[in-house]
N, C-alpha and C positions, 0 to 999 in steps of 0.2 A: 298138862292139858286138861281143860276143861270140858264137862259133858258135852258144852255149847258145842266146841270147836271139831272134837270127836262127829257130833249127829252133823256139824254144816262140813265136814269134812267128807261124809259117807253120800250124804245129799249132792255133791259137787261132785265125788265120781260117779256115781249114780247118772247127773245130768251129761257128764263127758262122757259115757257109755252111749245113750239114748245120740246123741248128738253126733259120735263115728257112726253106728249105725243109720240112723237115719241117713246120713250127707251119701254115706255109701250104697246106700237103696235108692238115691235118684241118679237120675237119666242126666245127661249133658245138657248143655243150652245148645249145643252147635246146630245151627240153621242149614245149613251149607247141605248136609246128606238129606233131611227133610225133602227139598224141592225135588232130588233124584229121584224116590222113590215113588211121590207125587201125593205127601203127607200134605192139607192144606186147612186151614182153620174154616172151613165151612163142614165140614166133614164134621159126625154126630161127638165124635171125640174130640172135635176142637171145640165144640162148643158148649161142652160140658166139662171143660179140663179140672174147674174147680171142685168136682166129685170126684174126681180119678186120685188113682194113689200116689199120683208125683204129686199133687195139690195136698196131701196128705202128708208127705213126706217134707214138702216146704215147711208146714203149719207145726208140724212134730218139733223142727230143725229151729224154728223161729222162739218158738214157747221156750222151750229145753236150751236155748243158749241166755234167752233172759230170765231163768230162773237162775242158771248156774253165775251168770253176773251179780244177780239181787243176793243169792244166796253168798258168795264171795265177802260183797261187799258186809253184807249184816256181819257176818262171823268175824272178817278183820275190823270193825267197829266195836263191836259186843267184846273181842278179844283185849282191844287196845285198851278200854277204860279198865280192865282189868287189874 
């Protein structure tokens, strides 16, 4: 193995740590219990969802799966011409 594949190998678990956590610190989509409780998007936290930490937690989850892709792909690239 090469240095390469070693540091894109540490970097890829690294991003698959970040990426169960994260998925695991947000909240469900379900809609359904929402309206029971009488949760509605005029409300000061619907309409600043994009500062809240599930908006936080999307952006984390989004980054962190296309590095662990980009990073993938470079290292089985970099490896093959090898």
């Amino acid at each position: 193995m090469s240095v390469i594949e070693i540091v894109g190998g540490i970097i890829i678990m690294l991003c698959a740590v970040v990426i169960v956590v994260a998925v695991l610190f947000q909240e469900g989509k379900g809609g359904g219990m929402n309206a029971l409780s009488g949760a509605n998007e005029s409300s000061y936290l619907g309409k600043n969802k994009s500062r809240t930490l599930q908006a936080t937690m999307v952006r984390v989850t989004k980054y962190a799966g296309i590095a662990f892709v980009v990073v993938t792909l470079a290292v089985y690239f970099i490896s093959s011409k090898m």
